[in-house]
C-alpha positions as a LaTeX table, in Angstrom:
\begin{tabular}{lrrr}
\hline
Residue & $x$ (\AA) & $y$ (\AA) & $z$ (\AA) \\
\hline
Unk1 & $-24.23$ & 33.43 & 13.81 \\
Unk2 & $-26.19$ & 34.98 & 10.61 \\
Unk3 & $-29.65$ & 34.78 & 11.08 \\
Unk4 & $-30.75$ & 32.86 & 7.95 \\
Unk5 & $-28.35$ & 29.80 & 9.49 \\
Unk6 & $-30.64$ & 30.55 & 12.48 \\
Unk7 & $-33.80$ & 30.47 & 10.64 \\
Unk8 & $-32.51$ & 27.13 & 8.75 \\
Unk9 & $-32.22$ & 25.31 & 12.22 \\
Unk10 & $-28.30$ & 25.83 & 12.63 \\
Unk11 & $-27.10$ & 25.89 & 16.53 \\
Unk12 & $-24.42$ & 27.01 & 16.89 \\
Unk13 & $-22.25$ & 24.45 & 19.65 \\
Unk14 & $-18.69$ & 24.66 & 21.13 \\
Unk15 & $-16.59$ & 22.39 & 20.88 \\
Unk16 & $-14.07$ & 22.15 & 23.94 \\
Unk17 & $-11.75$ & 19.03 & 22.63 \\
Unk18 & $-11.95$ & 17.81 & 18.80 \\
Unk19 & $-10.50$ & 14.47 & 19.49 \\
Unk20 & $-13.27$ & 13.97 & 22.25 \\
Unk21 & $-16.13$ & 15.50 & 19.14 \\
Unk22 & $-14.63$ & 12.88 & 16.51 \\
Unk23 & $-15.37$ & 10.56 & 19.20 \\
Unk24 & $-18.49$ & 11.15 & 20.05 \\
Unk25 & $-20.07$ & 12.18 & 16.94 \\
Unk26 & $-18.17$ & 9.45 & 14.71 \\
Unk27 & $-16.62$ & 12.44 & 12.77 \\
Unk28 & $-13.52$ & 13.29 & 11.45 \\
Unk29 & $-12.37$ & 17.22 & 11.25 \\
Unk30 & $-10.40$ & 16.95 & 8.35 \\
Unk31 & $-8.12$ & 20.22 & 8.83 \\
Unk32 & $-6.85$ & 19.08 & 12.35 \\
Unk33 & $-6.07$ & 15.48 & 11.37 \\
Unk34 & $-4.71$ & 15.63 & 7.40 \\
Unk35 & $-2.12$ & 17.62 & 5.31 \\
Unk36 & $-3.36$ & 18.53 & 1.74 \\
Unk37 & $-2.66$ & 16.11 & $-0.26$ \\
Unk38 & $-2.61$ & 13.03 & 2.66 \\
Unk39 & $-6.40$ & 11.98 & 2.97 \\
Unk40 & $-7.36$ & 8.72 & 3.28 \\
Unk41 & $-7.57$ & 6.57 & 0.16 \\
Unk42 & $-11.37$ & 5.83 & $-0.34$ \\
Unk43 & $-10.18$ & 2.06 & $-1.13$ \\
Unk44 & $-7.93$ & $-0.22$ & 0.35 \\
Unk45 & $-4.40$ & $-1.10$ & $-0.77$ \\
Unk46 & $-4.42$ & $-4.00$ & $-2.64$ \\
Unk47 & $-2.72$ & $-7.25$ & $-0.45$ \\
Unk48 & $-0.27$ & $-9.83$ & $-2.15$ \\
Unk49 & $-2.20$ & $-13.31$ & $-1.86$ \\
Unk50 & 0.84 & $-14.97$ & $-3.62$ \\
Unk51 & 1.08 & $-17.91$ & $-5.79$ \\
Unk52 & $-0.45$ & $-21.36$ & $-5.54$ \\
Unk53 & 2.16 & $-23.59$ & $-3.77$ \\
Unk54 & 2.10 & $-25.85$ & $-6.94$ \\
Unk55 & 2.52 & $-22.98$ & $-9.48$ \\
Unk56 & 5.75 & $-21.39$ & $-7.00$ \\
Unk57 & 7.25 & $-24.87$ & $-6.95$ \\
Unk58 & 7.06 & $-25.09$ & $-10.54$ \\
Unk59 & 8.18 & $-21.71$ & $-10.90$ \\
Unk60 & 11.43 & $-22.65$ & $-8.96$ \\
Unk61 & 12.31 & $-25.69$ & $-10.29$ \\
Unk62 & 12.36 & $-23.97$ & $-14.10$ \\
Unk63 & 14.37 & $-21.45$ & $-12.39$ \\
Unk64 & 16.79 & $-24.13$ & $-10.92$ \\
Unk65 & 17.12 & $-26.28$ & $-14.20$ \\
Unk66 & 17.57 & $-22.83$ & $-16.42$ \\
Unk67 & 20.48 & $-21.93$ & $-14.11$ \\
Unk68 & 21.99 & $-25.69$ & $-14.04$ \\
Unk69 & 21.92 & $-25.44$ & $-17.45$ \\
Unk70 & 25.11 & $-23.30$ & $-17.80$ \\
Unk71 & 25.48 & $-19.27$ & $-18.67$ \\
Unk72 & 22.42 & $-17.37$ & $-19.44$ \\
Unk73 & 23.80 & $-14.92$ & $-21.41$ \\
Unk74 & 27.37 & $-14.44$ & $-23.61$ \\
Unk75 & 28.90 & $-11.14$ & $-24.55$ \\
Unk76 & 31.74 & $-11.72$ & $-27.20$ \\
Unk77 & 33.51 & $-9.11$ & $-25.34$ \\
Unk78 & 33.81 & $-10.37$ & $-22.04$ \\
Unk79 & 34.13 & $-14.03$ & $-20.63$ \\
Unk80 & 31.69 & $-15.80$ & $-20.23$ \\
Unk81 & 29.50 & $-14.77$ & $-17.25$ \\
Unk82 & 26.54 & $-17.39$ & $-15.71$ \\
Unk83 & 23.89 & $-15.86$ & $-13.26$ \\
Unk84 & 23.01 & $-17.92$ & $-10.31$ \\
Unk85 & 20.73 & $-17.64$ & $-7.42$ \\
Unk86 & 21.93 & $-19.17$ & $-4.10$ \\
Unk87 & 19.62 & $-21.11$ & $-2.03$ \\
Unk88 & 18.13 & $-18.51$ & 1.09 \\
Unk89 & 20.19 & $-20.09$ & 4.24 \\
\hline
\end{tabular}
């Protein structure tokens, strides 16, 4: 070890297993346990909380009367076409 580490207080320690170090030390050695480029995001992935049960039953029920309602669309070039969603079984 260079002597002005020495003369700043470094030791200089072994380490026999890194996993066991991490451990123990509440550590992580970056270069043994992430590819460049694949580091931990410093913030959490945002989580879906969904819609109010209200709002998603209104949401539906549009969605059901629009598609009651006949075709959606019409293309002078092809027949008429209507989109429909089929209830999940």
């Amino acid at each position: 070890m260079p002597s002005t580490y020495q003369r700043r207080g470094f030791v200089r320690e072994e380490i026999f297993s890194m996993g066991k170090y991490e451990k123990e030390s509440g550590v992580v050695h970056e270069a043994s346990n992430f590819l460049p480029g694949n580091e931990p995001a410093p913030l959490r992935e945002p989580s879906s909380q969904g819609a109010p049960a209200e709002l998603r039953d209104r949401l539906i029920d549009d969605l059901r009367a629009a598609s009651q309602s006949g075709p959606w669309t019409t293309n002078e070039n092809q027949p008429l076409q209507s989109f429909n969603i089929d209830a999940p079984l």
